[in-house]
C-alpha positions as CSV (number, residue, x, y, z in Angstrom):
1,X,-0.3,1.6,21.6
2,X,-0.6,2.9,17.9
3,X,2.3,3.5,16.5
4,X,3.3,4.9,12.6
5,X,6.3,3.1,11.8
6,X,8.4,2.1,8.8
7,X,7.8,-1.9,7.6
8,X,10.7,-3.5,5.6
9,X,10.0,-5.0,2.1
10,X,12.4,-5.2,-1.0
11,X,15.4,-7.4,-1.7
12,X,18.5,-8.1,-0.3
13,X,20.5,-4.9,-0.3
14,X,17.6,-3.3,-1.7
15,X,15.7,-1.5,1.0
16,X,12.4,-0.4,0.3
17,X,9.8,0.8,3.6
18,X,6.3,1.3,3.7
19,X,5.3,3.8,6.3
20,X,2.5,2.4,8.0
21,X,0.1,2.4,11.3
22,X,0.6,-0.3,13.2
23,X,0.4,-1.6,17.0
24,X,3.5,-1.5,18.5
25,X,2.8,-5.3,19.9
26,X,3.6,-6.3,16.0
27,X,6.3,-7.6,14.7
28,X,8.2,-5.0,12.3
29,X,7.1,-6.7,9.1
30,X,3.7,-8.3,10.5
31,X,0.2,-6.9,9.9
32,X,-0.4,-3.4,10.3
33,X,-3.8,-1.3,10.3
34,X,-3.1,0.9,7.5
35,X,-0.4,2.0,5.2
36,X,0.3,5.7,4.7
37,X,2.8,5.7,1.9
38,X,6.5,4.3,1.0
39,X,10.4,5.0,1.2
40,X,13.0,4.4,-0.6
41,X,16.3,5.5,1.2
42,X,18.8,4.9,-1.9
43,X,16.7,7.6,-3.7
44,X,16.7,5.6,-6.7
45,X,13.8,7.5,-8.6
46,X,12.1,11.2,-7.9
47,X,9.5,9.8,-5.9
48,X,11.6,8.3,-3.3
49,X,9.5,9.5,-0.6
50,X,5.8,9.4,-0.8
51,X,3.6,10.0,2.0
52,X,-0.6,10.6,2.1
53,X,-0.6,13.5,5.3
54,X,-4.1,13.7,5.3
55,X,-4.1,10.5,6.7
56,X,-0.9,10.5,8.3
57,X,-2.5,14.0,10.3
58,X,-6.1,11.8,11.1
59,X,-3.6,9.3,13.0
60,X,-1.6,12.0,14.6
61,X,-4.9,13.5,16.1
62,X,-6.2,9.7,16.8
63,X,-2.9,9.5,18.9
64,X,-0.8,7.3,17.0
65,X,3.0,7.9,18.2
66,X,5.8,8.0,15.1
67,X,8.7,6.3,15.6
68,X,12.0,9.2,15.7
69,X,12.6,8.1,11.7
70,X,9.0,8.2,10.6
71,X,8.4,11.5,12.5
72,X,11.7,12.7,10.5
73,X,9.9,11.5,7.5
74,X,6.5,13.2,8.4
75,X,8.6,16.6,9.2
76,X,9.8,16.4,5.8
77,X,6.0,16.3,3.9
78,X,5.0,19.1,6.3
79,X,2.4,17.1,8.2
80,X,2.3,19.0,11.2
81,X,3.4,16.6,14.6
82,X,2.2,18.5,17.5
C-alpha cells in the first residue's frame, strides 16, 4: 500500500520532516517514491510548512492513504482529501 507519510531528518532535538509518498512496507526513514514538501514543527521560520498539492492531490486520486498527521497537514494547505 501507498502511503503519504512524514520521514524524519534534522538533528538531535531538531525535528525536521519531509512529507513524502512512500510504501508502507518501508522503514520510516528508508527510500520513498517521491517527496511532496517539508515540516518543521518548532515553526522556526515563516515557511514552516511547505507542501506541493498538486502533487499531493495526483496521489490522493492514485489512492495513496495519508497517515492521521500528514492528512492534518494536507487539511491545512487545502488539498482536498476525499
Amino acid at each position: 500500500m501507498v502511503k503519504i507519510r512524514l520521514s524524519r531528518f534534522g538533528s538531535t532535538h531538531n525535528p525536521h520532516y519531509r512529507i513524502v509518498v512512500a510504501d508502507s512496507r518501508r522503514p520510516r526513514d528508508g527510500g520513498y517514491i517521491e517527496s511532496l514538501g517539508h515540516y518543521d514543527p518548532r515553526k522556526r521560520t515563516e515557511t514552516y510548512l511547505k507542501i506541493d498539492a498538486e502533487r499531493a492531490a495526483y496521489w490522493l486520486a492514485q489512492g495513496a492513504q495519508p497517515t492521521d498527521t500528514a492528512r492534518r497537514l494536507l487539511k491545512s494547505q487545502g488539498v482536498k482529501l476525499g
